[in-house]
C-alpha positions in Angstrom: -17.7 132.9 112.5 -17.2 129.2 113.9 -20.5 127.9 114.6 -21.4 126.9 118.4 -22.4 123.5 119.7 -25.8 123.0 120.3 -24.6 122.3 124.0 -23.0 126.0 124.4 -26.4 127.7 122.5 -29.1 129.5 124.6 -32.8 129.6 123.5 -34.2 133.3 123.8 -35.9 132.1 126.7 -33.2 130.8 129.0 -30.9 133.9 128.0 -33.7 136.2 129.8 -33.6 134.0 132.8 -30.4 134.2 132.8 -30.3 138.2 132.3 -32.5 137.9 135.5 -30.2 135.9 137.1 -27.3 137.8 136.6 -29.3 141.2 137.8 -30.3 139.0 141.1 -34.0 138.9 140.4 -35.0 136.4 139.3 -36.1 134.8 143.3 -39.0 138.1 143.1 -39.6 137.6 139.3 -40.5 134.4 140.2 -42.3 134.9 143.5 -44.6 137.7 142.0 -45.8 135.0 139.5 -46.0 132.4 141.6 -43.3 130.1 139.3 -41.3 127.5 141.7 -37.8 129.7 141.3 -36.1 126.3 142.2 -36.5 124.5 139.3 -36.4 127.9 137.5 -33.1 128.9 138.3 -31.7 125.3 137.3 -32.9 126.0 134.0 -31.7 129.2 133.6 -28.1 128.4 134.3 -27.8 125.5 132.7 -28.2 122.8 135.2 -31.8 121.8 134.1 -33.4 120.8 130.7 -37.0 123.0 131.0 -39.7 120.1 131.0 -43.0 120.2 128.9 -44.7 120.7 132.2 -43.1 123.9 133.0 -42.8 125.5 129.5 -46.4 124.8 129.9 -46.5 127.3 133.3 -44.3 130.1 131.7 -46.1 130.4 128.7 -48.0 133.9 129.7 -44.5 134.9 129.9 -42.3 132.9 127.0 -43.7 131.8 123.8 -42.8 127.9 122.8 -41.2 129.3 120.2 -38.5 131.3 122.5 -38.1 127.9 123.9 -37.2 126.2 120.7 -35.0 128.6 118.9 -31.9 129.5 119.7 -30.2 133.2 120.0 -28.0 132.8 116.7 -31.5 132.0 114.8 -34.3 133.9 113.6 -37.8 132.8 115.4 -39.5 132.2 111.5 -43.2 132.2 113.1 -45.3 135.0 114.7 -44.5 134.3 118.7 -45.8 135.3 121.9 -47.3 134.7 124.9 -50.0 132.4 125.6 -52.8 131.6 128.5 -51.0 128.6 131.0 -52.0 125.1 129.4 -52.5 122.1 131.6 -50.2 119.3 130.5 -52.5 116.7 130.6 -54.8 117.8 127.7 -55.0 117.2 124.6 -52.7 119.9 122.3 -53.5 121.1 118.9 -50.6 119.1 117.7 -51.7 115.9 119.7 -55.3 115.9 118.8 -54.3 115.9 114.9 -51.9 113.1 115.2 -54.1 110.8 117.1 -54.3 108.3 113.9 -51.1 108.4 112.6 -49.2 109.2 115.5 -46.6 106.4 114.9 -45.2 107.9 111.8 -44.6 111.0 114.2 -43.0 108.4 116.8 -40.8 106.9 113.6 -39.6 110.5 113.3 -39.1 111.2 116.8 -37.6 107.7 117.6 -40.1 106.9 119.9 -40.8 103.2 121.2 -44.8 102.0 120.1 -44.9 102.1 124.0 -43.8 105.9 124.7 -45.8 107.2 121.5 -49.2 105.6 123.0 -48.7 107.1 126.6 -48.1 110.3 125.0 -50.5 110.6 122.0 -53.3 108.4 123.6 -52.8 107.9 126.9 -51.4 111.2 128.0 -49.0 109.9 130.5 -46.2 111.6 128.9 -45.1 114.3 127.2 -43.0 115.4 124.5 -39.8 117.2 125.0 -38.6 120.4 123.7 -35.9 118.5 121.8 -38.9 116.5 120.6 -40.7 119.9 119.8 -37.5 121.4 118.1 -37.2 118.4 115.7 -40.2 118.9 114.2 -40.3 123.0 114.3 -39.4 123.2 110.8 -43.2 121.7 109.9 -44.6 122.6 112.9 -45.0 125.7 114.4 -43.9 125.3 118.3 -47.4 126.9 119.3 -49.4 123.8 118.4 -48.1 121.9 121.1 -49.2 124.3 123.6 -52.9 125.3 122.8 -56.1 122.9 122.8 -57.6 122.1 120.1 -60.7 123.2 118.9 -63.9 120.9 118.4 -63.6 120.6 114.4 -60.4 118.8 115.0 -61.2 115.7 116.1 -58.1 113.4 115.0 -59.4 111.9 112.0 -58.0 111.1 108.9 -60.7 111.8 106.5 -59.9 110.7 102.8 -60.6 112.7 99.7 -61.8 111.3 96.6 -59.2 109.1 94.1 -57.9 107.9 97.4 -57.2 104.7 98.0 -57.0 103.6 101.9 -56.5 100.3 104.0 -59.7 99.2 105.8 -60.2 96.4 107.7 -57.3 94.3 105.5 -59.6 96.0 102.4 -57.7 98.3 99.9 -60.9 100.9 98.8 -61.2 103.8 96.4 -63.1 106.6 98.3 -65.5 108.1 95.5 -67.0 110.5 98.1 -65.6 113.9 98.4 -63.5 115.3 101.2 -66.2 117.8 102.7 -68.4 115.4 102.9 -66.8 112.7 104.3 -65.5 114.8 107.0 -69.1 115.9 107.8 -70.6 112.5 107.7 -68.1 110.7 109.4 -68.0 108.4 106.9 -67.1 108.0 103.1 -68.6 106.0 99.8 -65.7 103.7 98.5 -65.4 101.0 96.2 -63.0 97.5 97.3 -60.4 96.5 94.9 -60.6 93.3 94.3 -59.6 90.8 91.5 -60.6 91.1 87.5 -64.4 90.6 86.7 -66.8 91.5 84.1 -68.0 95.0 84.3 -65.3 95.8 86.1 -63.0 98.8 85.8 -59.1 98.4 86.6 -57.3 100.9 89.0 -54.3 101.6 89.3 -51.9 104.1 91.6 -48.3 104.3 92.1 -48.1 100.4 94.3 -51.7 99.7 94.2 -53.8 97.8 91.7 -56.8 96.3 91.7 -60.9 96.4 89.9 -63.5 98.0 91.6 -67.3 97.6 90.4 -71.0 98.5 91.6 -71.2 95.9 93.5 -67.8 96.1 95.5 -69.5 99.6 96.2 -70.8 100.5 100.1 -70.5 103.1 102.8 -67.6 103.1 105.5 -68.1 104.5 108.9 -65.3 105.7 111.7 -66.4 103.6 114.2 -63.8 101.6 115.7 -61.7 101.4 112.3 -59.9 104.5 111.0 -58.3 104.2 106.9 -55.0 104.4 106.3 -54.1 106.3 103.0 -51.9 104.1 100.6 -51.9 105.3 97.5 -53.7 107.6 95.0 -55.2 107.2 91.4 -55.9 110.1 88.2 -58.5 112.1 87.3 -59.3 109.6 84.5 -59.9 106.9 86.6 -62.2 108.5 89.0 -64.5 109.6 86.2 -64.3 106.4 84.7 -65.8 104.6 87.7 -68.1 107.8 88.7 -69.6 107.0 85.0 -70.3 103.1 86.3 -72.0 104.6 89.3 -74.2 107.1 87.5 -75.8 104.5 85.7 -77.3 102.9 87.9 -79.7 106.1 88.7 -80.1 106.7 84.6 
């Protein structure tokens, strides 16, 4: 069977809109939820692309996911209905991507300018074409529910990381856990050959780290960047340089 355009495709959601449309009630469906039927019925025939703002309103009644998929696809994530969310807030999906929101942007084609307004700012929004480009990673549901307090939009590095600090490359020693519970993590800055010193080496970045290139880094104001990763080996190489001082 010839495949249809993406133009001539319904999403689950518009084709019950529609169904109500075509039964003549969708003007009381409407009015006993107190939905603006207006802007509903543009949607639901095709006139109108549904914003962010009123998926946002329907979703006690849609789930994003009916939204994003069409009819001639199988929904691959648990969906249904969620509490209204205001579409000023902060989403799951929004929180998380706080730090590296411009790779998102990249992948989206956003301008610096757009991405900003809508993961910092929240001046915008993304659309469900926005939403449907990333549903293969991302289930639709994150961009429609807060997120909780132990997401707080971090990038917290786990150790054989190396990151990009203040125009520093550093190899976090500290762990993961730890780091995200601290707020900070214990690295080591690569810098050039010395004695003492132990040479590491990831996949594009090199450089030797010793005890006294060693020191805490905090998240305030300055966030890492991850660049690169080094082995096992290495790690317990320097680990060994570090324990000696407390022999």
């Amino acid at each position: 069977m010839e495949k249809k355009s993406e133009s001539e495709r319904i999403s689950y959601a518009r084709k019950a809109l529609l169904d109500l449309v075509e039964k003549r009630e969708l003007r009381a469906w409407c009015m006993e939820r107190d939905l603006p039927h207006s802007s509903i019925y543009k949607v639901a025939v095709g006139t109108d692309i549904p914003s962010y703002i009123l998926v946002c309103q329907m979703l006690p009644y849609f789930s994003p996911a009916e939204w994003v998929y069409f009819t001639d696809e199988e929904i691959p994530y648990k969906h249904e209905p969620l509490p209204a969310f205001n579409p000023k807030e902060f989403s799951l999906f929004i929180k998380k991507h706080k730090i590296d929101y411009m790779d998102i942007a990249e992948k989206l084609g956003l301008t610096e300018a757009n991405a900003k307004n809508i993961f910092l700012h929240r001046r915008a929004n993304l659309s469900l074409l926005h939403i449907r480009k990333l549903a293969a990673e991302v289930n639709p549901k994150e961009f429609f529910v807060p997120a909780d307090e132990s997401v707080d939009g971090f990038f917290y590095p786990d150790r054989g990381d190396i990151v990009s600090l203040s125009g520093k490359n550093i190899l976090v020693l500290s762990k993961n856990k730890d780091n995200s519970q601290n707020a900070c993590f214990i690295g080591a800055v690569l810098e050039s050959e010395s004695d003492g010193a132990i040479h590491v080496k990831g996949e594009t970045v090199e450089g030797y780290v010793s005890v006294r290139n060693m020191s805490s880094f905090t998240y305030a104001r300055r966030n890492p960047v991850l660049v690169d990763k080094v082995d096992d080996e290495t790690v317990s190489s320097v680990l060994k340089m570090v324990r000696k001082l407390f022999a």
